[in-house]
KEGU-390409 format. One record per residue: residue in three letters; x, y, z of N, C-alpha, C in turn. Coordinates in pm, 1 decimal. Layout:
(node 'ALA', (X, Y, Z), (X, Y, Z), (X, Y, Z))
...
This chain:
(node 'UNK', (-5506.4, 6920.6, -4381.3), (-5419.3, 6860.0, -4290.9), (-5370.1, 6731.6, -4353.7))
(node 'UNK', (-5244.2, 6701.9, -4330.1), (-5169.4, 6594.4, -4394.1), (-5130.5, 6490.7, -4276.8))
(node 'UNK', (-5193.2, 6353.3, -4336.3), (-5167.2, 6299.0, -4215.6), (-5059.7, 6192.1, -4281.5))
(node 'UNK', (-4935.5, 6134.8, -4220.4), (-4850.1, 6048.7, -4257.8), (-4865.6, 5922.7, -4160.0))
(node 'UNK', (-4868.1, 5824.6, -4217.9), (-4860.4, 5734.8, -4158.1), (-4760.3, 5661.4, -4193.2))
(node 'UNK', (-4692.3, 5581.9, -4133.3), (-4563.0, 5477.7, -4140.8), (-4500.0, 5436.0, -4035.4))
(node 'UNK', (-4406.3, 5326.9, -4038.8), (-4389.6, 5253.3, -3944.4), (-4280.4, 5318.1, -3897.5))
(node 'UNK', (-4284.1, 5339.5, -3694.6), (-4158.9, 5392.4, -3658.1), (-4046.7, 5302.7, -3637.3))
(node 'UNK', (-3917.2, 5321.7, -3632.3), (-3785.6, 5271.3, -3588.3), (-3756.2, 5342.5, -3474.4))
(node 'UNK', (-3704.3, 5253.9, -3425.2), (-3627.9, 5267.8, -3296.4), (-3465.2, 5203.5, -3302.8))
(node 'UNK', (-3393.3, 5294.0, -3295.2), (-3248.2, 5214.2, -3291.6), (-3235.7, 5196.8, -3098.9))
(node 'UNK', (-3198.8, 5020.0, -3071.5), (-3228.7, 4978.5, -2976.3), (-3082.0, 4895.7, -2956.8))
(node 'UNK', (-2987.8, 4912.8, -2851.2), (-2898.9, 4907.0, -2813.7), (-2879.0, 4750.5, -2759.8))
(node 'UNK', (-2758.0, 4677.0, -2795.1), (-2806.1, 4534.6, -2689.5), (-2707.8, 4552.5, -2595.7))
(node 'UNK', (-2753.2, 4527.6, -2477.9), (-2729.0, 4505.8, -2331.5), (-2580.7, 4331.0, -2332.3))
(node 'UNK', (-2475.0, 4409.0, -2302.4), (-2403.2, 4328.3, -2322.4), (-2274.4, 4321.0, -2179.0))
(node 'UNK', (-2231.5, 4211.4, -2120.8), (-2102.0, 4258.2, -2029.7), (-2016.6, 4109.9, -2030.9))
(node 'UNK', (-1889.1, 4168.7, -2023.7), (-1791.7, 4081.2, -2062.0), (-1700.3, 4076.7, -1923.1))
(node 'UNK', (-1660.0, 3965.8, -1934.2), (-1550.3, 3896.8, -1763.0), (-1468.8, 3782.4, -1831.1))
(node 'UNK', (-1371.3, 3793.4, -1748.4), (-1264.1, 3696.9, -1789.4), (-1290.9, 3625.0, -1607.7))
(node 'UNK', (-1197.0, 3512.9, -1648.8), (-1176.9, 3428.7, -1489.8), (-1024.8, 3341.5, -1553.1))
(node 'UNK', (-942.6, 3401.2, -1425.8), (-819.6, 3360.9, -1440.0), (-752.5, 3210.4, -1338.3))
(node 'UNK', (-761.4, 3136.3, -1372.2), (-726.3, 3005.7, -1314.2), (-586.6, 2958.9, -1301.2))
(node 'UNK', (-561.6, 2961.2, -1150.0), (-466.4, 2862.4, -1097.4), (-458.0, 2759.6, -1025.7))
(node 'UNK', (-324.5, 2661.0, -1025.1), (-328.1, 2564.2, -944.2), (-217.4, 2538.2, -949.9))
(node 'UNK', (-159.8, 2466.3, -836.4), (-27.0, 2425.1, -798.9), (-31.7, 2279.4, -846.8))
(node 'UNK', (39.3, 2230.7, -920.6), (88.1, 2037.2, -923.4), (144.4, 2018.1, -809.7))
(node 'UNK', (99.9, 1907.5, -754.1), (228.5, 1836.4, -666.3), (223.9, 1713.6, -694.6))
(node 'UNK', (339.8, 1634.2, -639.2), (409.1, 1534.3, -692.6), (363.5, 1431.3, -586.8))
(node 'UNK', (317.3, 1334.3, -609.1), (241.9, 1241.4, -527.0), (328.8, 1078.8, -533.6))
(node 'UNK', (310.3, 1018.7, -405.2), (353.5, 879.3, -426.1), (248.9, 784.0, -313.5))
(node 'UNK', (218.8, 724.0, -412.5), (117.5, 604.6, -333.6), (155.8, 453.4, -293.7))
(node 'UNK', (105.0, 392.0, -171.9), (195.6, 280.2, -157.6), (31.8, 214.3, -115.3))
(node 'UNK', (18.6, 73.6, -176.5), (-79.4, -15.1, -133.3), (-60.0, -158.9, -158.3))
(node 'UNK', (-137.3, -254.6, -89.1), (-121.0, -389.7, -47.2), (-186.3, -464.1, -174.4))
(node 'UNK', (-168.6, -589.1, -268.6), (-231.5, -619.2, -335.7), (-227.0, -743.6, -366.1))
(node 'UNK', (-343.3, -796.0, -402.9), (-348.8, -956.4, -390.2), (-198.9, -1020.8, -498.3))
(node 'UNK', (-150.5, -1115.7, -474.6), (-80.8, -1218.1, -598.8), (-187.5, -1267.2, -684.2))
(node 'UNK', (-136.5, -1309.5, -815.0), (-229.6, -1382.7, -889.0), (-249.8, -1524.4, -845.1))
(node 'UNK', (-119.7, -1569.7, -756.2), (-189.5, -1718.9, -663.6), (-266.5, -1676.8, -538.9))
(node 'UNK', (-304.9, -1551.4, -462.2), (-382.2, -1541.1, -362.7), (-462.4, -1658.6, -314.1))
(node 'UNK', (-435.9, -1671.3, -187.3), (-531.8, -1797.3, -191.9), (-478.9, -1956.5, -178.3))
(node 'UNK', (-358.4, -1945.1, -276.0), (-291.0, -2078.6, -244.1), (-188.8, -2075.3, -184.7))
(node 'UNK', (-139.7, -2212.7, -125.4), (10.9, -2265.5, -99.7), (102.7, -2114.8, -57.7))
(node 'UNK', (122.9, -2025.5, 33.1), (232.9, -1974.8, 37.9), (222.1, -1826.1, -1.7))
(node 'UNK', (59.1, -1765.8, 6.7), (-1.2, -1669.6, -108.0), (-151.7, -1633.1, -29.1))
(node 'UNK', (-130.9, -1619.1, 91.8), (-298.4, -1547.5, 179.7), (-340.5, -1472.5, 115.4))
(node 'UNK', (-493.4, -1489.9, 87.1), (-570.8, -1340.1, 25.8), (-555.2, -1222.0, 113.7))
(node 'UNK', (-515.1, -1098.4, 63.4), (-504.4, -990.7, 189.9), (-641.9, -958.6, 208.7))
(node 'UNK', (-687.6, -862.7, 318.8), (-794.3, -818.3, 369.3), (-781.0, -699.9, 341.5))
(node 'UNK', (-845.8, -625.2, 272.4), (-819.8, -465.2, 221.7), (-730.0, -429.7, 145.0))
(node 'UNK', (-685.1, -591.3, 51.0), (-607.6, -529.9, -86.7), (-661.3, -439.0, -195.0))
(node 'UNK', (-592.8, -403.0, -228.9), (-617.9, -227.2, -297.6), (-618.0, -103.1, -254.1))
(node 'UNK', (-558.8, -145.0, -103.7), (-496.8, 9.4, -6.4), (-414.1, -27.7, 93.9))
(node 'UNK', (-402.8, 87.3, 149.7), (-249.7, 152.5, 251.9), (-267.6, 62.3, 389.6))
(node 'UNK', (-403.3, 19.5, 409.0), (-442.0, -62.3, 544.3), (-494.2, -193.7, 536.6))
(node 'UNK', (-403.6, -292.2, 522.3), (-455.9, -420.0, 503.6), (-381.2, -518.4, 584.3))
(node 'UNK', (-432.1, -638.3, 576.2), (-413.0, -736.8, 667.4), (-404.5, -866.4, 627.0))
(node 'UNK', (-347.3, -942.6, 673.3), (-312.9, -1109.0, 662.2), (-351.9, -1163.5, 770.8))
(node 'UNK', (-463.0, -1307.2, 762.3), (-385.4, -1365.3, 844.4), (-346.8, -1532.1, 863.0))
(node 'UNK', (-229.0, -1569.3, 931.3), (-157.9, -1640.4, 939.1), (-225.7, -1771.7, 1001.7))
(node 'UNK', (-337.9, -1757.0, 1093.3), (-385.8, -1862.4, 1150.3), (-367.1, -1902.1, 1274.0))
(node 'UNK', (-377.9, -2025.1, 1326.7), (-340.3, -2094.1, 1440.4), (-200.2, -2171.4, 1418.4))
(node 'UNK', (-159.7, -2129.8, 1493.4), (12.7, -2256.1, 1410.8), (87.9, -2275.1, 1554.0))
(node 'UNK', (196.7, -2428.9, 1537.7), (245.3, -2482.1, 1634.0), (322.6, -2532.1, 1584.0))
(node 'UNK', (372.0, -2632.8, 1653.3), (535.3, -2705.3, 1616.0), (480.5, -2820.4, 1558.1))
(node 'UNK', (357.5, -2818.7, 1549.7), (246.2, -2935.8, 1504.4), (205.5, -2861.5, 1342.8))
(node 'UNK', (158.9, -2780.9, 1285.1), (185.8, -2706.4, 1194.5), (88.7, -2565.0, 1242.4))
(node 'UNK', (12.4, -2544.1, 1114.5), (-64.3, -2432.9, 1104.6), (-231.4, -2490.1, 1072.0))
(node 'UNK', (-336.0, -2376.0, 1076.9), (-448.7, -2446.4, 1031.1), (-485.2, -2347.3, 855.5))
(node 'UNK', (-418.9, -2254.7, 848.8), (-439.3, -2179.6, 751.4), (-339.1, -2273.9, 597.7))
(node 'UNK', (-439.3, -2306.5, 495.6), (-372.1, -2391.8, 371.4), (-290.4, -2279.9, 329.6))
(node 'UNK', (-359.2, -2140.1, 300.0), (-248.6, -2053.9, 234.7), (-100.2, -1991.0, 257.2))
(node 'UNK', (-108.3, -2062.3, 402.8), (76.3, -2016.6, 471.7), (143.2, -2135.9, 485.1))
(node 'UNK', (259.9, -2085.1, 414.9), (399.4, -2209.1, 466.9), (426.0, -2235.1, 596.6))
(node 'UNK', (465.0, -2350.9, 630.3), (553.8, -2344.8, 773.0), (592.2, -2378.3, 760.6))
(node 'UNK', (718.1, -2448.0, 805.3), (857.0, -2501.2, 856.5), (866.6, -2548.7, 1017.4))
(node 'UNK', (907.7, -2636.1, 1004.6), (993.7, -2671.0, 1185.3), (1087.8, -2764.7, 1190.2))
(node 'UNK', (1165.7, -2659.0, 1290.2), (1294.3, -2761.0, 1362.0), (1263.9, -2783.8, 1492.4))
(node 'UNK', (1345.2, -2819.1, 1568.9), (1271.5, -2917.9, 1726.8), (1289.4, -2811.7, 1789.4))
(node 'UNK', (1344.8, -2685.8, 1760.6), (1311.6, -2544.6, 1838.0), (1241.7, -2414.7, 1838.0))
(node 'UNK', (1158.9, -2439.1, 1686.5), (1061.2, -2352.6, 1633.2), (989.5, -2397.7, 1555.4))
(node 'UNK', (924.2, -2277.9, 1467.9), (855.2, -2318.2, 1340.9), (861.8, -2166.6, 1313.3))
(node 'UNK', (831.2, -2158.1, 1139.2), (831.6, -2089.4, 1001.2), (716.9, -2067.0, 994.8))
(node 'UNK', (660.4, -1930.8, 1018.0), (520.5, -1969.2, 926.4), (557.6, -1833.9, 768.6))
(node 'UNK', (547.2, -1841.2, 640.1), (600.3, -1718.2, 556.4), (468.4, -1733.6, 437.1))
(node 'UNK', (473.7, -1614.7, 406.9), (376.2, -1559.7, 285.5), (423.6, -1466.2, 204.0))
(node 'UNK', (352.2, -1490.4, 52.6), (433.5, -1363.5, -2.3), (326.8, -1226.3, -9.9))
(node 'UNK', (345.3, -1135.6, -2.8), (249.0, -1028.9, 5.6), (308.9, -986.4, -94.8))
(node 'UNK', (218.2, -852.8, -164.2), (247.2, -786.1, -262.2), (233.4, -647.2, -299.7))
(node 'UNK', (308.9, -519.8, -292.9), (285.0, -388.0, -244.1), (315.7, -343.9, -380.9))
(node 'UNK', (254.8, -249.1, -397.8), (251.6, -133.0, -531.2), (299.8, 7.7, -474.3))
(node 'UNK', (404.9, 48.2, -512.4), (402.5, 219.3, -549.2), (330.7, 284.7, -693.9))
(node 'UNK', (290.0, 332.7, -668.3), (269.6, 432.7, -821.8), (287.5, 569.0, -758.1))
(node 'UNK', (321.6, 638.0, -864.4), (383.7, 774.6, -857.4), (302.7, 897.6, -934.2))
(node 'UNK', (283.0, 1012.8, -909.3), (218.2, 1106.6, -999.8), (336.9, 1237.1, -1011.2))
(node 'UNK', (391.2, 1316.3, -1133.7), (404.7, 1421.4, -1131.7), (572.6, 1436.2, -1045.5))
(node 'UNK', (611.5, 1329.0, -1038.3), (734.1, 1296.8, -988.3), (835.8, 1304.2, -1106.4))
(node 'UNK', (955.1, 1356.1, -1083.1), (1141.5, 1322.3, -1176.5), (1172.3, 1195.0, -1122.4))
(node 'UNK', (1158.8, 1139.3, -1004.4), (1229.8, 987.6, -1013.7), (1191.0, 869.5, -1082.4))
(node 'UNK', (1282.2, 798.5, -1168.3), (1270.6, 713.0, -1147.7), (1220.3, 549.7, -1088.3))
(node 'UNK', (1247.3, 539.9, -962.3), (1238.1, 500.1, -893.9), (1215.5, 515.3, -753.0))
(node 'UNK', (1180.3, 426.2, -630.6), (1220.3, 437.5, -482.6), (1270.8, 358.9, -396.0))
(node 'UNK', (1281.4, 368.6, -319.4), (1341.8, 266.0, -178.0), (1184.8, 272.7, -76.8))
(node 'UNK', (1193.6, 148.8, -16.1), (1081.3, 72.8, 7.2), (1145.6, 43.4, 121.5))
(node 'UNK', (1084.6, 77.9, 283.3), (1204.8, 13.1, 421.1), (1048.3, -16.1, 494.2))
(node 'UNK', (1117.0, -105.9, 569.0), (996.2, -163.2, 668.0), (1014.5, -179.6, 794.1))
(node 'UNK', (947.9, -117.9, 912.8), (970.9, -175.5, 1083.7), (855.7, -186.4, 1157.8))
(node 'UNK', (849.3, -269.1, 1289.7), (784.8, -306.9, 1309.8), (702.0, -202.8, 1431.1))
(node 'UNK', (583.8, -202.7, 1416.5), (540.0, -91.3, 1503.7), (566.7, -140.0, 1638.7))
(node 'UNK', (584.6, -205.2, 1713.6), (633.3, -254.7, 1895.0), (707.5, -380.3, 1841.3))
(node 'UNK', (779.0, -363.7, 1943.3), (922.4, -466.8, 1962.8), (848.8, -602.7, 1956.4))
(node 'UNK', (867.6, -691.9, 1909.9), (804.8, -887.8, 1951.4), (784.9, -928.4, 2078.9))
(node 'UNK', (765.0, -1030.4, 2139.5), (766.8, -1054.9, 2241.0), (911.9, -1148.9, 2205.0))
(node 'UNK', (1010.0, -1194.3, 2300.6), (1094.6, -1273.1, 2331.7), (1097.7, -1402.3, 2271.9))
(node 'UNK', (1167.2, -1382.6, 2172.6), (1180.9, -1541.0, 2068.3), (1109.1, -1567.6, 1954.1))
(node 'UNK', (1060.2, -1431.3, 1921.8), (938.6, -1431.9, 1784.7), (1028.1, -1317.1, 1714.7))
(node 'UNK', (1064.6, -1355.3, 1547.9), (1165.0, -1289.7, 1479.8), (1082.0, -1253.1, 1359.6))
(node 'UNK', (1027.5, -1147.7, 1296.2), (989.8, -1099.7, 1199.7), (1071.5, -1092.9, 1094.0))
(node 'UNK', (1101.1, -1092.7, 950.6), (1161.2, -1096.3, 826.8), (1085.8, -1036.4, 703.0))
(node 'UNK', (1152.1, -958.5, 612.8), (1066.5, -951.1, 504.5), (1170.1, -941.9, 405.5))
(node 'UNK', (1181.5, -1102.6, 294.5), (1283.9, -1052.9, 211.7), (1414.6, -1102.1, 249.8))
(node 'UNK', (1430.8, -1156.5, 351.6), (1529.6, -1197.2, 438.5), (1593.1, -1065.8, 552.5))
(node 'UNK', (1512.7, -944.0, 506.6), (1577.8, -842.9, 588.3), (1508.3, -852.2, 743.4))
(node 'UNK', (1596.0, -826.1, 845.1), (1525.3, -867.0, 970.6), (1446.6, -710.0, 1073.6))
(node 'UNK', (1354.9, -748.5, 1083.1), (1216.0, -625.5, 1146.8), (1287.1, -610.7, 1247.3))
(node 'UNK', (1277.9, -460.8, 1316.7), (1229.8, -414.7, 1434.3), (1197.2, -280.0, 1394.8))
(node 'UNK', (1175.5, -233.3, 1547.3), (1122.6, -56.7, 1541.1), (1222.8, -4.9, 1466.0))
(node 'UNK', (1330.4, 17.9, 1426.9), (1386.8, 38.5, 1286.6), (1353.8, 34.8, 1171.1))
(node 'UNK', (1395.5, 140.9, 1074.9), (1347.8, 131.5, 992.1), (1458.9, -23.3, 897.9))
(node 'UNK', (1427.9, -123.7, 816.4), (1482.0, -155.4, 724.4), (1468.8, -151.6, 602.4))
(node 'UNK', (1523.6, -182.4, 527.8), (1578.6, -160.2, 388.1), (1552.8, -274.7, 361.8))
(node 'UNK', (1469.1, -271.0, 243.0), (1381.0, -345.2, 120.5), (1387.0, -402.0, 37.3))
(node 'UNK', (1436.5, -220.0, -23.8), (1474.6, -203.2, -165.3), (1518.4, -92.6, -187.8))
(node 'UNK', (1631.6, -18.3, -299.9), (1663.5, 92.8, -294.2), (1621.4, 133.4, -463.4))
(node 'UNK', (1591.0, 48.1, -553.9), (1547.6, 23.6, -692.7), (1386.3, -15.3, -718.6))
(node 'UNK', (1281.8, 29.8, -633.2), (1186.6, -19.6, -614.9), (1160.5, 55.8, -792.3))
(node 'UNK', (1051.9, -29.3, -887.0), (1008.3, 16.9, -996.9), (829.1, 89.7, -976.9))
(node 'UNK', (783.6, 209.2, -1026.1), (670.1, 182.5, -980.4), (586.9, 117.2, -1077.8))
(node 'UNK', (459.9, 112.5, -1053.4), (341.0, 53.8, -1089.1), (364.2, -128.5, -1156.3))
(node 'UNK', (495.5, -178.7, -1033.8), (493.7, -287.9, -1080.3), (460.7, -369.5, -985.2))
(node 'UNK', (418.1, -464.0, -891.1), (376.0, -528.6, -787.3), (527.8, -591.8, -711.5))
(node 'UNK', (578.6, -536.6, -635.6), (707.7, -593.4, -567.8), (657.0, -693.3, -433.0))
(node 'UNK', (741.6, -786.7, -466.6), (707.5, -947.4, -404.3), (763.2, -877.1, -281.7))
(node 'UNK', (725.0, -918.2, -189.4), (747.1, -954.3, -11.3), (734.3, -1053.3, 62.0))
(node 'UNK', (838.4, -1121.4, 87.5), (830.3, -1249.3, 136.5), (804.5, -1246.7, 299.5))
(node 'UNK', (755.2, -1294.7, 383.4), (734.8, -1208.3, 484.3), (738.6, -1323.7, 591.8))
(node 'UNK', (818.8, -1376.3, 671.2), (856.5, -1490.4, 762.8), (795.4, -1399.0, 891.0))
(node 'UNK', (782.0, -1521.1, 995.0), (776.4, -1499.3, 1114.8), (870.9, -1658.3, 1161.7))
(node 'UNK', (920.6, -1637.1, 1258.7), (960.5, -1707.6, 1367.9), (956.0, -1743.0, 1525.2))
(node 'UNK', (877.4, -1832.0, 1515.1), (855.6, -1838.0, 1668.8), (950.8, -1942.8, 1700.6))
(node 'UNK', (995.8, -1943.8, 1857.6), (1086.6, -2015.7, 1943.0), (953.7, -2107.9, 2016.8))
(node 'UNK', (1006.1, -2226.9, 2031.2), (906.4, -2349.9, 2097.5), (883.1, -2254.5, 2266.0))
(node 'UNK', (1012.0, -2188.1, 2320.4), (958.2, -2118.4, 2455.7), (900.9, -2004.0, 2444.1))
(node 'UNK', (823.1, -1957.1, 2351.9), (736.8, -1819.8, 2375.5), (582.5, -1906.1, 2431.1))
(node 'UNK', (570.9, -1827.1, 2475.1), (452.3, -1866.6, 2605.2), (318.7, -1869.7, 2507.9))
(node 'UNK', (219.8, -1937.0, 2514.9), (63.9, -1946.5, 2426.3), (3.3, -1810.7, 2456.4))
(node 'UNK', (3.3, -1719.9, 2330.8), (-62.4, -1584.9, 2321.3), (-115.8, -1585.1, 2185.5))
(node 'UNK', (-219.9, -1460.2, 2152.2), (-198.4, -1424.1, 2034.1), (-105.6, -1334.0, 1933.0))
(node 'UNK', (-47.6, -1361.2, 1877.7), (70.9, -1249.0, 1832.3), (16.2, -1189.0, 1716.1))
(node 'UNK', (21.1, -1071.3, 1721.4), (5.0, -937.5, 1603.8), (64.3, -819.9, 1638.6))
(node 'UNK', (128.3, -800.8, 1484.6), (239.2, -710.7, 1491.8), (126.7, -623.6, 1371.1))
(node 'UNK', (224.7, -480.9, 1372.4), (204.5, -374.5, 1278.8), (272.0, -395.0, 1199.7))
(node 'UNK', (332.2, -389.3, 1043.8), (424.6, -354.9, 1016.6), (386.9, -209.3, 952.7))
(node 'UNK', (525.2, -116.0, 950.4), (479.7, -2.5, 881.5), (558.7, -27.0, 764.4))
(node 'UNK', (517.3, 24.7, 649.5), (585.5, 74.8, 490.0), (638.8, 222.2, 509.4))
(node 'UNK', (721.7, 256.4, 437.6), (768.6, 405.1, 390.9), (812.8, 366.7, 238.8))
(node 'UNK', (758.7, 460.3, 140.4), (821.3, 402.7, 45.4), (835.1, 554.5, -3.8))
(node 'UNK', (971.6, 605.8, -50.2), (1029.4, 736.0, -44.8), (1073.0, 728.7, -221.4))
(node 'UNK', (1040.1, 859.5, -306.2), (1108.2, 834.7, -404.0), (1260.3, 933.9, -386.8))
(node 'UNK', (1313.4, 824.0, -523.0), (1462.3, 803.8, -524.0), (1484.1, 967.5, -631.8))
Protein backbone atom coordinates (compact mmCIF):
# COMPACT_ATOMS: atom_id res chain seq x y z
CA UNK A 1 0.00 0.00 0.00
CA UNK A 2 1.23 3.43 -1.03
CA UNK A 3 0.65 6.06 1.15
CA UNK A 4 1.11 9.85 -0.23
CA UNK A 5 1.34 12.43 1.81
CA UNK A 6 1.33 16.25 0.87
CA UNK A 7 -0.09 19.34 1.45
CA UNK A 8 -3.74 20.01 0.17
CA UNK A 9 -4.89 23.27 -1.81
CA UNK A 10 -7.91 24.65 -1.81
CA UNK A 11 -8.73 27.31 -4.44
CA UNK A 12 -10.79 29.76 -2.14
CA UNK A 13 -12.84 32.51 -3.65
CA UNK A 14 -12.89 36.19 -2.01
CA UNK A 15 -16.21 37.39 -1.00
CA UNK A 16 -16.50 40.73 -2.59
CA UNK A 17 -19.65 43.49 -3.35
CA UNK A 18 -19.53 46.68 -4.99
CA UNK A 19 -22.19 50.00 -4.71
CA UNK A 20 -21.97 53.23 -6.03
CA UNK A 21 -23.95 56.31 -4.14
CA UNK A 22 -25.07 59.03 -6.35
CA UNK A 23 -25.19 62.58 -4.80
CA UNK A 24 -27.30 65.57 -5.19
CA UNK A 25 -27.98 68.97 -4.16
CA UNK A 26 -29.57 72.06 -5.19
CA UNK A 27 -27.37 75.64 -4.66
CA UNK A 28 -29.34 78.44 -3.70
CA UNK A 29 -28.50 81.87 -3.70
CA UNK A 30 -28.54 83.45 -0.29
CA UNK A 31 -28.46 87.13 1.05
CA UNK A 32 -27.72 88.06 4.60
CA UNK A 33 -28.37 91.36 6.32
CA UNK A 34 -26.85 92.12 9.99
CA UNK A 35 -26.20 94.98 12.51
CA UNK A 36 -22.51 95.74 13.31
CA UNK A 37 -20.54 97.65 15.66
CA UNK A 38 -18.42 101.01 14.04
CA UNK A 39 -14.85 101.02 14.80
CA UNK A 40 -15.80 104.26 17.08
CA UNK A 41 -18.65 102.14 18.91
CA UNK A 42 -18.90 103.54 22.02
CA UNK A 43 -18.06 107.12 21.35
CA UNK A 44 -19.47 110.60 20.55
CA UNK A 45 -22.29 109.79 17.97
CA UNK A 46 -21.46 105.77 17.66
CA UNK A 47 -23.72 103.47 20.52
CA UNK A 48 -22.37 99.99 20.96
CA UNK A 49 -25.25 97.84 19.39
CA UNK A 50 -26.74 95.02 21.50
CA UNK A 51 -26.58 91.85 19.35
CA UNK A 52 -24.12 93.17 16.78
CA UNK A 53 -23.25 90.40 14.50
CA UNK A 54 -27.02 89.65 13.59
CA UNK A 55 -30.48 90.34 12.05
CA UNK A 56 -31.87 91.34 15.78
CA UNK A 57 -30.21 94.04 17.48
CA UNK A 58 -30.68 97.05 19.39
CA UNK A 59 -29.58 100.59 20.44
CA UNK A 60 -30.13 102.47 23.01
CA UNK A 61 -30.60 106.13 23.01
CA UNK A 62 -31.14 106.86 26.72
CA UNK A 63 -33.05 109.39 28.70
CA UNK A 64 -33.11 112.71 26.67
CA UNK A 65 -34.92 116.20 26.91
CA UNK A 66 -34.71 119.66 25.72
CA UNK A 67 -32.16 119.63 28.62
CA UNK A 68 -30.02 117.00 26.68
CA UNK A 69 -29.54 113.22 26.88
CA UNK A 70 -27.85 110.96 29.60
CA UNK A 71 -26.29 108.49 27.06
CA UNK A 72 -22.29 110.03 26.04
CA UNK A 73 -22.56 107.87 22.86
CA UNK A 74 -25.66 109.83 21.16
CA UNK A 75 -25.76 113.25 19.61
CA UNK A 76 -28.43 115.68 20.35
CA UNK A 77 -29.40 118.83 19.13
CA UNK A 78 -32.12 121.46 20.27
CA UNK A 79 -34.15 124.20 19.13
CA UNK A 80 -36.83 125.84 21.57
CA UNK A 81 -39.25 123.27 19.87
CA UNK A 82 -37.44 119.98 20.01
CA UNK A 83 -34.41 118.07 20.23
CA UNK A 84 -32.09 115.62 17.89
CA UNK A 85 -31.05 112.72 19.37
CA UNK A 86 -28.80 110.66 16.01
CA UNK A 87 -26.35 107.69 15.84
CA UNK A 88 -24.59 106.05 13.25
CA UNK A 89 -25.37 102.32 13.05
CA UNK A 90 -23.81 99.99 10.76
CA UNK A 91 -25.46 97.07 8.58
CA UNK A 92 -23.69 94.43 6.41
CA UNK A 93 -25.15 92.49 3.43
CA UNK A 94 -23.11 89.62 2.28
CA UNK A 95 -24.28 87.52 -0.43
CA UNK A 96 -23.74 83.70 -1.38
CA UNK A 97 -24.13 82.11 -4.90
CA UNK A 98 -25.83 85.24 -6.23
CA UNK A 99 -25.25 87.17 -10.25
CA UNK A 100 -25.77 90.58 -8.61
CA UNK A 101 -23.70 92.81 -8.11
CA UNK A 102 -25.16 94.68 -5.77
CA UNK A 103 -28.60 95.67 -3.65
CA UNK A 104 -31.05 98.19 -2.49
CA UNK A 105 -31.37 98.46 1.23
CA UNK A 106 -35.21 100.26 2.27
CA UNK A 107 -36.28 100.79 5.75
CA UNK A 108 -39.92 101.34 7.70
CA UNK A 109 -41.02 101.61 10.71
CA UNK A 110 -42.90 98.74 12.31
CA UNK A 111 -46.09 101.15 14.00
CA UNK A 112 -46.69 104.64 13.11
CA UNK A 113 -44.81 107.28 16.05
CA UNK A 114 -46.73 108.80 18.35
CA UNK A 115 -47.62 112.60 17.28
CA UNK A 116 -44.52 114.85 16.86
CA UNK A 117 -41.73 112.15 17.02
CA UNK A 118 -40.06 111.91 13.34
CA UNK A 119 -37.76 108.96 12.60
CA UNK A 120 -34.85 109.41 9.74
CA UNK A 121 -32.21 107.23 8.43
CA UNK A 122 -29.77 108.90 6.07
CA UNK A 123 -31.93 111.82 5.82
CA UNK A 124 -34.65 109.50 4.32
CA UNK A 125 -37.88 109.94 6.40
CA UNK A 126 -39.53 106.45 8.30
CA UNK A 127 -42.89 105.27 8.33
CA UNK A 128 -44.84 101.95 7.82
CA UNK A 129 -43.56 102.38 4.29
CA UNK A 130 -41.13 100.98 2.92
CA UNK A 131 -38.05 103.67 2.21
CA UNK A 132 -35.25 103.79 0.12
CA UNK A 133 -31.69 103.71 1.45
CA UNK A 134 -29.85 102.72 -1.13
CA UNK A 135 -30.21 101.29 -4.57
CA UNK A 136 -26.08 100.58 -4.97
CA UNK A 137 -25.71 98.91 -1.67
CA UNK A 138 -21.94 97.02 -2.05
CA UNK A 139 -21.82 93.74 -0.20
CA UNK A 140 -19.55 92.67 2.51
CA UNK A 141 -18.81 96.30 3.07
CA UNK A 142 -20.31 97.94 6.36
CA UNK A 143 -22.90 100.73 5.03
CA UNK A 144 -23.13 103.78 7.45
CA UNK A 145 -26.74 104.63 8.79
CA UNK A 146 -27.25 107.68 10.21
CA UNK A 147 -30.29 107.29 12.16
CA UNK A 148 -32.11 110.66 13.76
CA UNK A 149 -35.05 110.76 15.86
CA UNK A 150 -37.06 113.87 16.51
CA UNK A 151 -39.05 114.72 19.19
CA UNK A 152 -41.48 117.89 19.42
CA UNK A 153 -41.24 119.71 23.08
CA UNK A 154 -45.41 118.69 23.01
CA UNK A 155 -45.18 114.90 22.91
CA UNK A 156 -46.36 113.93 26.26
CA UNK A 157 -43.48 112.02 28.90
CA UNK A 158 -43.49 108.25 27.66
CA UNK A 159 -41.12 105.75 26.73
CA UNK A 160 -40.60 105.65 22.97
CA UNK A 161 -39.47 102.46 21.01
CA UNK A 162 -39.85 101.87 17.63
CA UNK A 163 -39.03 98.69 15.36
CA UNK A 164 -37.29 99.45 12.51
CA UNK A 165 -37.46 96.78 9.79
CA UNK A 166 -34.47 96.22 7.00
CA UNK A 167 -35.20 94.53 3.55
CA UNK A 168 -32.22 94.36 1.75
CA UNK A 169 -33.10 92.80 -1.86
CA UNK A 170 -30.42 91.96 -4.43
CA UNK A 171 -30.13 94.12 -7.48
Amino acid sequence: MLLALGAATYASAQNTATSSLVVSMSVQSSISLEFVNGSGAGTQGTCTITGANTSTASVNFGIASLAGDNQSCVSWSATSTSYTLSNNIYALVSQSNLGSSGYTLTASLGSAPPSGVAWTINSAALSTGAANLTSGGSYGSNMALYLQVTVQNTVTTSNLSETINFVATAN
